[in-house]
C-alpha positions as CSV (number, residue, x, y, z in Angstrom):
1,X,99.8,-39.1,134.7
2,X,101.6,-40.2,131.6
3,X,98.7,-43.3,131.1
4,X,96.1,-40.6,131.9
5,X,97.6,-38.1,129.1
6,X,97.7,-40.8,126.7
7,X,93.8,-42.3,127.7
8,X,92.4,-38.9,126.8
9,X,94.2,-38.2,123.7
10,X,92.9,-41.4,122.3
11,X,89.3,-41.2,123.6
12,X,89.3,-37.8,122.0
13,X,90.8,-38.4,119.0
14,X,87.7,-41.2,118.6
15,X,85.4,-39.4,120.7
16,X,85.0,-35.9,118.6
17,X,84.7,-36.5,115.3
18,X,81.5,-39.0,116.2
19,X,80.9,-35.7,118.4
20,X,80.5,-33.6,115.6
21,X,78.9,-36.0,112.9
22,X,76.3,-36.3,115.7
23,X,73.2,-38.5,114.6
24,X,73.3,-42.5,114.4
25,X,76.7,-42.6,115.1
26,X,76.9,-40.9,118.3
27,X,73.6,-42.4,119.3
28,X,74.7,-45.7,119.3
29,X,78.0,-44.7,120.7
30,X,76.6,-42.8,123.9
31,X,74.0,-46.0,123.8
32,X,76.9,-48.0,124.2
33,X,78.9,-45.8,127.2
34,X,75.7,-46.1,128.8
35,X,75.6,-49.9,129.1
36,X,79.2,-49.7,130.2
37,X,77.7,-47.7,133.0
38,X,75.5,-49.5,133.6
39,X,77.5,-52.6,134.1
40,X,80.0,-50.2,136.4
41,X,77.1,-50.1,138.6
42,X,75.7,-53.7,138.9
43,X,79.7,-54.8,139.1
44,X,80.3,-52.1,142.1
45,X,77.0,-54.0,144.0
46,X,78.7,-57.1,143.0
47,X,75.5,-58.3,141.0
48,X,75.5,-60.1,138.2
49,X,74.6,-58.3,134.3
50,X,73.2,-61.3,133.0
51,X,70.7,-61.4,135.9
52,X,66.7,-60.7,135.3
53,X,67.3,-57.1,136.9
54,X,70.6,-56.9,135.2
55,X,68.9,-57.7,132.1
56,X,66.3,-55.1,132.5
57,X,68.5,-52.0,133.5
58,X,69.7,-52.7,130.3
59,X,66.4,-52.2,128.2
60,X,65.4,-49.9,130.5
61,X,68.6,-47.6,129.8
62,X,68.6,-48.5,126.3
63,X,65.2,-47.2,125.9
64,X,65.6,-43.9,128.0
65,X,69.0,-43.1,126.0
66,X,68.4,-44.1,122.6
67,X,66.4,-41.4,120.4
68,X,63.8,-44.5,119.5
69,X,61.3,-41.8,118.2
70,X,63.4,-40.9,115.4
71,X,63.4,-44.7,114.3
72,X,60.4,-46.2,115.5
73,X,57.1,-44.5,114.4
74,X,54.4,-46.0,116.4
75,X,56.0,-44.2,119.7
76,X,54.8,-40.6,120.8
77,X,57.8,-38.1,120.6
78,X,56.6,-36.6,123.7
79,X,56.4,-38.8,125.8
80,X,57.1,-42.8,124.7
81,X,60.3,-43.7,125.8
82,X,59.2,-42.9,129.3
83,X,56.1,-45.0,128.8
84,X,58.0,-47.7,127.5
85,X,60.8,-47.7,130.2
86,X,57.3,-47.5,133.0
87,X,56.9,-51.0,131.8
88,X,60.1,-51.9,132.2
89,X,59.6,-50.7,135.8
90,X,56.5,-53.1,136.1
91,X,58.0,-56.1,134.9
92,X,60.2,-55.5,137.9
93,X,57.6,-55.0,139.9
94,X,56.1,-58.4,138.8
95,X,58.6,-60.5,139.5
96,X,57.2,-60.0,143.2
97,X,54.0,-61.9,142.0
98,X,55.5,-64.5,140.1
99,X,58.5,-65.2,143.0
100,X,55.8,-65.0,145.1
101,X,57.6,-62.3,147.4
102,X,61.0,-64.1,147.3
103,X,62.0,-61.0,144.7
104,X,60.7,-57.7,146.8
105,X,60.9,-54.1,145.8
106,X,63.9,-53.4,147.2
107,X,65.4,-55.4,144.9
108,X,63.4,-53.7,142.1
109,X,64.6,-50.5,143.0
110,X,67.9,-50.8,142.6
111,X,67.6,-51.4,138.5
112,X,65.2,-48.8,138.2
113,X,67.6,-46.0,140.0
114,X,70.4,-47.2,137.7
115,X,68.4,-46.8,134.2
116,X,67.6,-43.6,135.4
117,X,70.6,-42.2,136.8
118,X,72.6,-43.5,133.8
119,X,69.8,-43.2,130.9
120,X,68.4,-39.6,131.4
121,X,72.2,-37.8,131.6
122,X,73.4,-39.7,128.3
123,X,69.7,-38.8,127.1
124,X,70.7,-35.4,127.6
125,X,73.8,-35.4,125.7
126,X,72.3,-37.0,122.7
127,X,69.6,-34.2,122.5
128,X,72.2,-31.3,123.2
129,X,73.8,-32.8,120.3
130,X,70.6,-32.8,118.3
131,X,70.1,-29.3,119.1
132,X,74.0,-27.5,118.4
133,X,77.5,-28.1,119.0
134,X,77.8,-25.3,120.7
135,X,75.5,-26.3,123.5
136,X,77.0,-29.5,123.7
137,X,80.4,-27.8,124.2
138,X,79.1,-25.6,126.5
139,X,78.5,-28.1,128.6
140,X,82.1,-30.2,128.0
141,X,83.6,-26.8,128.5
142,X,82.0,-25.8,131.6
143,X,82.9,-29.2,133.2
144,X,86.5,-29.2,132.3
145,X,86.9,-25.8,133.2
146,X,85.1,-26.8,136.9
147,X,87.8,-29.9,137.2
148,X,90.4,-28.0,136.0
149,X,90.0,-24.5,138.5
150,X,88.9,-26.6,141.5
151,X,92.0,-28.8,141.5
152,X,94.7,-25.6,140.7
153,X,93.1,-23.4,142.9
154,X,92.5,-26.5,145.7
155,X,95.9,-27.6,145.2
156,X,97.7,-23.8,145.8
157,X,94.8,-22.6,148.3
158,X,92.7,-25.3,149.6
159,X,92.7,-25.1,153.4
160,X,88.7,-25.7,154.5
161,X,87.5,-29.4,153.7
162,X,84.4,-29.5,151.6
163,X,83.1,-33.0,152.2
164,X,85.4,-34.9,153.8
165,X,83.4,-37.7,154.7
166,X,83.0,-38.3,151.1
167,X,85.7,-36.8,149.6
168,X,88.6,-35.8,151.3
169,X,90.6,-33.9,149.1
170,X,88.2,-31.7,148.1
171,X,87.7,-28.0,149.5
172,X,85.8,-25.4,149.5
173,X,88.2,-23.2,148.1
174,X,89.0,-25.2,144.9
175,X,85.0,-25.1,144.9
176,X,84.8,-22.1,144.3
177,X,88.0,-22.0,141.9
178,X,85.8,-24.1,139.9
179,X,82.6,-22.2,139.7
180,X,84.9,-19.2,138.7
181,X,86.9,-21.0,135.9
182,X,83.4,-22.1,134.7
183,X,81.9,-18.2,134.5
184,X,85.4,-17.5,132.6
185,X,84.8,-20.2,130.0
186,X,81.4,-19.2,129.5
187,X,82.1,-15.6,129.3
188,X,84.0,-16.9,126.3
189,X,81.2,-18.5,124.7
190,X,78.9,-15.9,125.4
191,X,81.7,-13.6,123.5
192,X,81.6,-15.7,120.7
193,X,78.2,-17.0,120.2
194,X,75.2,-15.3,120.7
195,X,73.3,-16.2,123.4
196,X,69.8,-16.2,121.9
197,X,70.4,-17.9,119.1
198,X,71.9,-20.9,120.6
199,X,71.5,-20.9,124.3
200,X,67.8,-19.8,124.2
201,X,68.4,-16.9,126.7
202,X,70.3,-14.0,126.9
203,X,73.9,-13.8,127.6
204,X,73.3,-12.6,131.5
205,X,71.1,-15.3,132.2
206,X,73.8,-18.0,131.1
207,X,76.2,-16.4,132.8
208,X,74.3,-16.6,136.2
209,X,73.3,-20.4,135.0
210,X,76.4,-21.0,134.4
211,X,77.4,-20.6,138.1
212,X,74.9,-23.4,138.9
213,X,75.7,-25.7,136.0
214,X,79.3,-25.7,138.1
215,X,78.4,-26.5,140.9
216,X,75.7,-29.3,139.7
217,X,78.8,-30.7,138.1
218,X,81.1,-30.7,141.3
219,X,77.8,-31.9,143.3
220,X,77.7,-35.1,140.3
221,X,81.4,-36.1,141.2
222,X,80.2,-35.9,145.2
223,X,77.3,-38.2,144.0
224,X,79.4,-40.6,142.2
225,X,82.4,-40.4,145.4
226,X,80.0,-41.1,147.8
227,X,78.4,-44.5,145.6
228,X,82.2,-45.8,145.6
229,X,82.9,-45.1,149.4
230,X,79.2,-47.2,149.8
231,X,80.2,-49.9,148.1
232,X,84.2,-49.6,148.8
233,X,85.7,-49.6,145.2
234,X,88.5,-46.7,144.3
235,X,86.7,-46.5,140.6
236,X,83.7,-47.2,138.7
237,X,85.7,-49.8,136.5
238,X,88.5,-50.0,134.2
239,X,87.9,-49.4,130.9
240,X,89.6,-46.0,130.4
241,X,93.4,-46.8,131.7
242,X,94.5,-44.0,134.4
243,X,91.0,-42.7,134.7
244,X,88.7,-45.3,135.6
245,X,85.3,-46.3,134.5
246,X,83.1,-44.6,132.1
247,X,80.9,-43.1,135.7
248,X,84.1,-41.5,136.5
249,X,84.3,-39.5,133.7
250,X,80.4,-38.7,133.3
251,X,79.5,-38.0,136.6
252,X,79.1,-34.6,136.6
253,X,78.0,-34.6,132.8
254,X,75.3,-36.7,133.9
255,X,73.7,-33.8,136.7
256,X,74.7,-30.6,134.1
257,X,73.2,-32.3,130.6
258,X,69.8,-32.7,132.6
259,X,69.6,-29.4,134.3
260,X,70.8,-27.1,131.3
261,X,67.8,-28.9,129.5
262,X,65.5,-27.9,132.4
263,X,66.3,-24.9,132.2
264,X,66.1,-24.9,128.4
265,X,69.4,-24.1,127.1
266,X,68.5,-26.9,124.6
């Protein structure tokens, strides 16, 4: 506990102030914590970085995270990083023609599910940066508050196993602590900012969203549990001392960043 308490006072004491300059800075930085993710993932699947498809979830994650419109004027804002990273996609696809088969598309698809999985989430953070703080924090706060209630209210009341195939310490009960804890933190910032103005809908409605931003987030740590019970590792990697990888602290970022900007909080 002591390493952990000491891991996040540093990463926040680095991590926040790049938070709240925002632009270059943090794009690189998130640029970089994707890369580290994506290395978490070829390293769980025991395949090497360096490899062609290593090599390509790279670019491919690179291009999805970094905000390459802003820098790059040729690209469409709309929609050019996702036509870039489509060639990335087809190069892996062509290395079945020039292996002549000996490289198939299951092997392709494994980089292309990474980039994605790890590139749109970070993606998502870079442009709820872009568009306030606030939303950004929202969706910090949210997550925290989820990880926080679900393992007070597990720990004193948990009796009925949530998914214990893939986690077994979870319950339903701490759940549901969570999804509460995450309506009380948002009631907060619905009390101190006005909805409209930064959220892009009223109050009510990011209350109720709220309730599904929770449990997207508690669904995101299931996601990430059940890829390290597949491959049989305890964490995503190493890098943050008493936590784990940079996937074990993201994971659930990675499923509420997307789906608050689906739902256009940002």
């Amino acid at each position: 506990m002591k390493t952990r308490v000491i891991t996040a006072v540093v990463a926040l004491v680095f991590f926040l102030p790049i938070l709240v300059i925002g632009g270059l800075p943090l794009s690189i930085l998130v640029t970089v914590m994707a890369g580290v993710g994506v290395y978490e993932l070829f390293h769980m699947h025991q395949l090497d970085i360096k490899s062609f498809e290593g090599v390509l979830a790279l670019i491919g994650t690179f291009i999805l995270v970094f905000p390459l419109p802003n820098y790059v004027n040729f690209l469409p804002e709309t929609c050019g990083q996702f036509l870039l990273f489509f060639w990335v996609v087809m190069f892996l696809l062509g290395a079945g023609v020039i292996s002549k088969n000996t490289y198939s598309i299951d092997e392709a698809a494994f980089p292309v599910i990474v980039s994605l999985y790890v590139g749109v989430g970070f993606s998502a953070l870079i442009t709820a940066r872009y568009a306030s703080l606030q939303v950004l924090f929202l969706a910090l706060f949210i997550v925290w508050a989820t990880d926080i209630g679900a393992y007070l209210v597990g720990g004193k009341y948990g009796r009925h196993k949530l998914w214990p195939e893939i986690s077994p310490n979870k319950t339903i009960e701490g759940a549901l602590g969570g999804v509460a804890s995450a309506f009380v933190v948002t009631l907060v910032f619905v009390f101190l900012f006005k909805a409209e103005d930064y959220f892009n809908h009223k109050a009510l409605t990011v209350l109720l969203l709220s309730l599904l931003f929770s449990a997207a987030a508690q669904f995101g740590d299931l996601v990430e549990s059940s890829i390290k019970r597949h491959f049989d590792v305890k964490n995503s990697g190493k890098i943050l001392p008493g936590h784990g990888g940079i996937l074990d602290r993201f994971d659930s970022l990675l499923f509420v960043l997307p789906l608050m900007q689906l739902f256009g909080l940002f």
